[in-house]
TILUMMI-384225 format. One record per atom (N, C-alpha, C, O, CB): atom name; residue number from 1; residue in one letter; x, y, z. Coordinates in steps of 0.05 Angstrom, whole numbers, plus 5000, padded with zeros to 4 digits. Each point is the difference from the previous one (the first is absolute). Glycine has a CB too. Example, Ala and Ser with C-alpha at 12.3 -4.5 7.8 and 13.67 -1.06 7.14 Angstrom:
REM TILUMMI-384225
NODE/name/resi/resn/u/v/w
NODE/N/1/a/5264/4886/5156
NODE/CA/1/a/4982/5024/5000
NODE/C/1/a/5018/5024/5000
NODE/O/1/a/5021/5000/5013
NODE/CB/1/a/4941/4977/5012
NODE/N/2/s/5031/5044/4961
NODE/CA/2/s/5016/5024/5001
NODE/C/2/s/4985/5022/5014
NODE/O/2/s/5010/5022/5004
NODE/CB/2/s/5014/4965/4953
This chain:
REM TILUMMI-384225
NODE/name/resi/resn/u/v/w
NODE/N/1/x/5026/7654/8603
NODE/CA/1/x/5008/5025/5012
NODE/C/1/x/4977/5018/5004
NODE/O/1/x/4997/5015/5020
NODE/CB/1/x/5048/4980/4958
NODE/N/2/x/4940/5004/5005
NODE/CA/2/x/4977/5026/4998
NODE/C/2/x/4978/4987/5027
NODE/O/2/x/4991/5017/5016
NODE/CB/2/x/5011/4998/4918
NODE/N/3/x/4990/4949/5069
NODE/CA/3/x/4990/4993/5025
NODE/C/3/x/5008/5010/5024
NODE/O/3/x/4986/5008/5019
NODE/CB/3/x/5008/4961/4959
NODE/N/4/x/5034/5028/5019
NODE/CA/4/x/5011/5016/5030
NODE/C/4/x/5003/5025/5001
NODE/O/4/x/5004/5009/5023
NODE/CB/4/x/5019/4959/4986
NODE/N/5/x/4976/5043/4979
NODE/CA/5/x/4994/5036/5003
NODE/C/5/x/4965/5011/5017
NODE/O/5/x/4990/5016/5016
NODE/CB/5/x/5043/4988/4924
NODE/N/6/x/4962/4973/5045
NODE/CA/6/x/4965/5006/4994
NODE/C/6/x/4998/4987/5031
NODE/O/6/x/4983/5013/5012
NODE/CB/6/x/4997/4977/4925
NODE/N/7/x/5030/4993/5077
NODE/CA/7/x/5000/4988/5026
NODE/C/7/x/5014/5012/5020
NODE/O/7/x/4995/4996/5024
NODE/CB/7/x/4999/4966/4956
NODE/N/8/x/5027/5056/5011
NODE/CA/8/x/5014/5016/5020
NODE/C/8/x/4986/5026/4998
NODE/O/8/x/5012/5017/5014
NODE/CB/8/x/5033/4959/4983
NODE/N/9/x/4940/5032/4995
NODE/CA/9/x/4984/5025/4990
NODE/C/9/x/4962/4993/5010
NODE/O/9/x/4980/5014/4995
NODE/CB/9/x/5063/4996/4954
NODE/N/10/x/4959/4978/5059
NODE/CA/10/x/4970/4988/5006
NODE/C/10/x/4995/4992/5023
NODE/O/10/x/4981/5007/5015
NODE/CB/10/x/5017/4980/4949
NODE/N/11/x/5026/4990/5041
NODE/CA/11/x/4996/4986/5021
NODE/C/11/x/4992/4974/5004
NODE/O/11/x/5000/4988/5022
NODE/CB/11/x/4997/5048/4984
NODE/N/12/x/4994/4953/4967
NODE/CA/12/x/4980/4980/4993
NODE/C/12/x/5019/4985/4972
NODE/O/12/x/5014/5012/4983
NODE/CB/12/x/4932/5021/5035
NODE/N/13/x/5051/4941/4982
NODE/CA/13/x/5003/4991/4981
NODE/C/13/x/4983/5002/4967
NODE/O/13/x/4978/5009/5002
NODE/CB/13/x/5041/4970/5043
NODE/N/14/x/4988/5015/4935
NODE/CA/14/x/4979/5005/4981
NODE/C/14/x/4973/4993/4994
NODE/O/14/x/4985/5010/4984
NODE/CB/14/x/5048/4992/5008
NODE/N/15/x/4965/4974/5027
NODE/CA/15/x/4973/4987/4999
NODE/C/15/x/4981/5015/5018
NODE/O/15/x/4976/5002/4996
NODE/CB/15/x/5044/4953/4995
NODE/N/16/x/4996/5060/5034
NODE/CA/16/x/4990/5021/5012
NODE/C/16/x/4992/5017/4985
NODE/O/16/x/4977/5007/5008
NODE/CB/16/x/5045/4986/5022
NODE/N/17/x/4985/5020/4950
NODE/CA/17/x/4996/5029/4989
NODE/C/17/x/4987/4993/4974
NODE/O/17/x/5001/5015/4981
NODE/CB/17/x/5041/5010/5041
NODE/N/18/x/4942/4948/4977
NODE/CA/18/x/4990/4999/4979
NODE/C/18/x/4983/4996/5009
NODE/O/18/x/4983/5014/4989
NODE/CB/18/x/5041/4980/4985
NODE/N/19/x/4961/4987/5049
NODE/CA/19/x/4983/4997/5016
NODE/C/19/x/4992/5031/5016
NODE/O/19/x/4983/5001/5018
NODE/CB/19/x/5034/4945/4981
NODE/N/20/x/4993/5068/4996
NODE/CA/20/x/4982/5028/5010
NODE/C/20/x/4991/5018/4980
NODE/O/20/x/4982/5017/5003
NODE/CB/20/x/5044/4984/5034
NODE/N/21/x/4990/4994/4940
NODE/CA/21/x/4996/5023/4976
NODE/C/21/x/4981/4984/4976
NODE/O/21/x/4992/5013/4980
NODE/CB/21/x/5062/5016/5029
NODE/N/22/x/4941/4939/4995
NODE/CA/22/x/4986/4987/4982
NODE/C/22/x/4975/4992/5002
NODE/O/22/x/4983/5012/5013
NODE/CB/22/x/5053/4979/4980
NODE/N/23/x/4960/4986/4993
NODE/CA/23/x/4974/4986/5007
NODE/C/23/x/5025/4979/5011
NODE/O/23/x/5024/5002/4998
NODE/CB/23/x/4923/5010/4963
NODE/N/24/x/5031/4962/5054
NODE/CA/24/x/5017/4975/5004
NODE/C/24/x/5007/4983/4977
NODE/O/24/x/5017/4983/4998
NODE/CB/24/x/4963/5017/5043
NODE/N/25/x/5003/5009/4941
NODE/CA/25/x/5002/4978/4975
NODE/C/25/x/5030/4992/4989
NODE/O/25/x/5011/4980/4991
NODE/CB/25/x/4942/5041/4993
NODE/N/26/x/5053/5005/5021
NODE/CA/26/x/5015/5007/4980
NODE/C/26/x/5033/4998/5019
NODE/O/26/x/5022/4995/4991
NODE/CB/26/x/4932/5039/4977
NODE/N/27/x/5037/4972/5061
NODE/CA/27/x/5022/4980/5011
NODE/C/27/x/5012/4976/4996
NODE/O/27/x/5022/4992/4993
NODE/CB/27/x/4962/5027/5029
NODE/N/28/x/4982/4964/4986
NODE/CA/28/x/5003/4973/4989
NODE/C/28/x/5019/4993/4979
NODE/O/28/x/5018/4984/5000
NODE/CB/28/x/4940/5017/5011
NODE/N/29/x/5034/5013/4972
NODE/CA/29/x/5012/4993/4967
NODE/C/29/x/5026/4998/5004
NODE/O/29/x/5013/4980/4993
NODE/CB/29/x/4957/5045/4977
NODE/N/30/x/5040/4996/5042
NODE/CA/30/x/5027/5015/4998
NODE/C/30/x/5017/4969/5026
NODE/O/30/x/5014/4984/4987
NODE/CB/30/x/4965/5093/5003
NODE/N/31/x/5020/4921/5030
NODE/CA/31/x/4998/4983/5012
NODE/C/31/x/5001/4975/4987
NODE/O/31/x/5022/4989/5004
NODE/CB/31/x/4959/5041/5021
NODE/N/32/x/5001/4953/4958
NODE/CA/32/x/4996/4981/4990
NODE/C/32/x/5024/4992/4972
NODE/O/32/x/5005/4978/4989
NODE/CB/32/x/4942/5032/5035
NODE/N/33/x/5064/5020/4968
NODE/CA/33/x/5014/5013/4978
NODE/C/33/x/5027/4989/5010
NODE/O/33/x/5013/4983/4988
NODE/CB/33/x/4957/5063/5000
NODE/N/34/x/5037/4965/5034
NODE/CA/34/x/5029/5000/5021
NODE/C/34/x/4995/4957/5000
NODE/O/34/x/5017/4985/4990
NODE/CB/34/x/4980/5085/5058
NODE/N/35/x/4983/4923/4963
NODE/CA/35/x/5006/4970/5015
NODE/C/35/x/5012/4990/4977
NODE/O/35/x/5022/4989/5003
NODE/CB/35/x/4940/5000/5032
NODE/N/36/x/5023/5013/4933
NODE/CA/36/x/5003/4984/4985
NODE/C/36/x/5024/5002/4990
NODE/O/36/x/5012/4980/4993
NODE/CB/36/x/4948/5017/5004
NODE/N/37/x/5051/5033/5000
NODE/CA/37/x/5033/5005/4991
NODE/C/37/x/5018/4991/5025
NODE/O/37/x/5021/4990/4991
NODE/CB/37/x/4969/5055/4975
NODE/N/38/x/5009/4955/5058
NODE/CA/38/x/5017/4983/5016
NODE/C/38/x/4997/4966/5004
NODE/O/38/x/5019/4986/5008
NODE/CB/38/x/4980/5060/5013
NODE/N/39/x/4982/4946/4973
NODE/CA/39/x/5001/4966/4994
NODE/C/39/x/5014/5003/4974
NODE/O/39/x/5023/4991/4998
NODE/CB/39/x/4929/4987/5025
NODE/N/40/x/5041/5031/4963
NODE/CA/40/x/5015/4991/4969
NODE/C/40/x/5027/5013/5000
NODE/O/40/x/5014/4995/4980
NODE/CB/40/x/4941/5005/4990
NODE/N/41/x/5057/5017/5050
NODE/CA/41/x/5032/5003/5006
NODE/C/41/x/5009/4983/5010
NODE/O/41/x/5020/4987/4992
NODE/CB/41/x/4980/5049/5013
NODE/N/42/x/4980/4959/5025
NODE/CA/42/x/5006/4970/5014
NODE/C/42/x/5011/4974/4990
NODE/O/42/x/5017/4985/5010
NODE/CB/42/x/4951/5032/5009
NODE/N/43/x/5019/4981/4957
NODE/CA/43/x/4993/4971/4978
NODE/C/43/x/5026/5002/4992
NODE/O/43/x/5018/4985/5009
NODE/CB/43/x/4930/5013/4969
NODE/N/44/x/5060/5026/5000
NODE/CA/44/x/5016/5000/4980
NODE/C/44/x/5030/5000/5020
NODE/O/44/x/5018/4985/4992
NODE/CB/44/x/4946/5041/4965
NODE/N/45/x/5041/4989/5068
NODE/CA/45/x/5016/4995/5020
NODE/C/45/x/5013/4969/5001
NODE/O/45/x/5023/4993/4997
NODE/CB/45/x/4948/5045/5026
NODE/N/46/x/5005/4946/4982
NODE/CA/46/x/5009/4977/5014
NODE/C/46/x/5007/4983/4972
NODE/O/46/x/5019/4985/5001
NODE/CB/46/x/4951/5017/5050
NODE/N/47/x/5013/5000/4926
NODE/CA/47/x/5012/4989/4981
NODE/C/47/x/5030/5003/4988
NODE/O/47/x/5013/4983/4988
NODE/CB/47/x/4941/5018/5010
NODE/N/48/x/5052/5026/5009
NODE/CA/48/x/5033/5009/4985
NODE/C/48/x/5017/4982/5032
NODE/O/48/x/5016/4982/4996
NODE/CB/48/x/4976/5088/4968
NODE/N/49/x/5002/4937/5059
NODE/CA/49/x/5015/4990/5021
NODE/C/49/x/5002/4962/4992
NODE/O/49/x/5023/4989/4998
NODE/CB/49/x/4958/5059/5042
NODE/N/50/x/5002/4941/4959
NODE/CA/50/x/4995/4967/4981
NODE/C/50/x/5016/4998/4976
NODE/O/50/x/5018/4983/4997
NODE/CB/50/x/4932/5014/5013
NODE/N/51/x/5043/5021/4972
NODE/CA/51/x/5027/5000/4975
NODE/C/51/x/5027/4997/5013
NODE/O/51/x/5015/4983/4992
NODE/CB/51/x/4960/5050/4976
NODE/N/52/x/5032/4980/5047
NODE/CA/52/x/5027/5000/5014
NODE/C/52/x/5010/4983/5005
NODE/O/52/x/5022/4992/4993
NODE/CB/52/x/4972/5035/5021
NODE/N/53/x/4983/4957/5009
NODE/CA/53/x/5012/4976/5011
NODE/C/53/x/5009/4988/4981
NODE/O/53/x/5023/4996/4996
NODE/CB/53/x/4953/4999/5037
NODE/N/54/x/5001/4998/4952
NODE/CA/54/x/5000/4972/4974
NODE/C/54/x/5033/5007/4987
NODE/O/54/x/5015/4980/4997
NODE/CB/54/x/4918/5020/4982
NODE/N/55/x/5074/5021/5014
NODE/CA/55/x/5026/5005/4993
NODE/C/55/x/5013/4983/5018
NODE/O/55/x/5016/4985/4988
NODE/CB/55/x/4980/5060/4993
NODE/N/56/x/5004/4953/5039
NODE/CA/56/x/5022/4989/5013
NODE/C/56/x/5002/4970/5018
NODE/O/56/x/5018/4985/5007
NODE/CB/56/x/4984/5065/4991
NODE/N/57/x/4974/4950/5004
NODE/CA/57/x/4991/4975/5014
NODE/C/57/x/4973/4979/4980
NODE/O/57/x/4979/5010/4991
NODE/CB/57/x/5036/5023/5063
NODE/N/58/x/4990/4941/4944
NODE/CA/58/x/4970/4997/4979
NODE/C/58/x/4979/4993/5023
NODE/O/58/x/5001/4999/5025
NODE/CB/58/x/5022/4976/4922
NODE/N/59/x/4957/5020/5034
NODE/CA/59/x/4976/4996/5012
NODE/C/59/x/4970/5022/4987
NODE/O/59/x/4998/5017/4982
NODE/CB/59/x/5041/4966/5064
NODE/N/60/x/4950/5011/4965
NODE/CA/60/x/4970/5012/4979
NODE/C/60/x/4997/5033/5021
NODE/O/60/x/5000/5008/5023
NODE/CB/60/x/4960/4927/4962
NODE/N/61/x/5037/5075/4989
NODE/CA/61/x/5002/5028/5006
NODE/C/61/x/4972/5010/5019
NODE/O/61/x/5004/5019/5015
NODE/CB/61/x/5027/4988/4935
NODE/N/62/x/4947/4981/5051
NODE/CA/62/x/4973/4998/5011
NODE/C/62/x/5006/4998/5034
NODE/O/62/x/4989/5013/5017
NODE/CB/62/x/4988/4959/4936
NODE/N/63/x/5040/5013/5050
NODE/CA/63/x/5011/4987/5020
NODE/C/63/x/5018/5018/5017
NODE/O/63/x/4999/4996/5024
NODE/CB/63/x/4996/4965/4948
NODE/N/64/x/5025/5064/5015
NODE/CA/64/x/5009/5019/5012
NODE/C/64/x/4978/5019/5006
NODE/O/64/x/4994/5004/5023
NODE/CB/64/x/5050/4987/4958
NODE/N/65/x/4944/5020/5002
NODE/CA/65/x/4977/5021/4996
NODE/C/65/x/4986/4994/5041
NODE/O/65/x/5004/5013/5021
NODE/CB/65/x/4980/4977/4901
NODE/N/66/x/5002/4988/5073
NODE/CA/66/x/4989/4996/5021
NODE/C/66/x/5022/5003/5021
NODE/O/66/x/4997/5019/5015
NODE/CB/66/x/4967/4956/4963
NODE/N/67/x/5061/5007/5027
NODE/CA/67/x/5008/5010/5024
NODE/C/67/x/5010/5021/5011
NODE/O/67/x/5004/5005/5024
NODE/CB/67/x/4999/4962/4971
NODE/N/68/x/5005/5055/4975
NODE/CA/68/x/4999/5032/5008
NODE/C/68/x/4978/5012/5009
NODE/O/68/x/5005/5018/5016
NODE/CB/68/x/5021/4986/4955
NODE/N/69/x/4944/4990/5023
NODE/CA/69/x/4978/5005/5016
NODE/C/69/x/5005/4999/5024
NODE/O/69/x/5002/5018/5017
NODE/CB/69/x/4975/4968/4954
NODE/N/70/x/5024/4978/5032
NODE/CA/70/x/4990/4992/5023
NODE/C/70/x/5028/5021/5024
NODE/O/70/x/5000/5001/5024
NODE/CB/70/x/4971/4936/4952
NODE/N/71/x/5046/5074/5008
NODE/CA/71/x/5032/5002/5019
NODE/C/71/x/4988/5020/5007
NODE/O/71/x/4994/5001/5024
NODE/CB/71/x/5053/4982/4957
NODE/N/72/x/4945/5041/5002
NODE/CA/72/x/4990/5028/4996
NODE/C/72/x/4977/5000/5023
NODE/O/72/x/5007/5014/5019
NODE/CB/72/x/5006/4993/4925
NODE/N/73/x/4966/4983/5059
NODE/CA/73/x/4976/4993/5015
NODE/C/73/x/5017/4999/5027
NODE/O/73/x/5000/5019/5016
NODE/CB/73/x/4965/4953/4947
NODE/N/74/x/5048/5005/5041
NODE/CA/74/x/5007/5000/5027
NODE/C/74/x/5014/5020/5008
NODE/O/74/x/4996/5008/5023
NODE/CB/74/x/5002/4950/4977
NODE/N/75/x/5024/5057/4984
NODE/CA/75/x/5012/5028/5020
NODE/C/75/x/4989/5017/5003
NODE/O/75/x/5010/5018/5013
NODE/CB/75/x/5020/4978/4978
């Protein structure tokens, strides 16, 4: 909520308004901060969606994981 204030009040997204008021470094960071907590939402995502299946259908849970990727990727 406070991103979108700060973006409706600016005009700029946050990486905007940090990239003007910062160094880059420290973008970077922040940036590199965000990729790694959205892969590791990504991950834990497709693993609970794989638990599911396996509830209901057998087969190796590795095996759903990937074709929720691969499903996710293609749409």
């Amino acid at each position: 909520m406070v991103y979108a204030r700060i973006g409706r009040t600016t005009g700029h997204g946050i990486a905007g308004v940090l990239a003007r008021h910062h160094p880059g470094g420290l973008l970077q960071g922040v940036v590199l901060m965000l990729l790694a907590a959205n892969v590791l939402n990504l991950g834990a995502d497709l693993g609970a969606m794989a638990d599911a299946v396996t509830l209901l259908l057998p087969g190796p849970r590795w095996a759903y994981v990937v074709a929720f990727a691969l499903g996710c990727t293609l749409m």
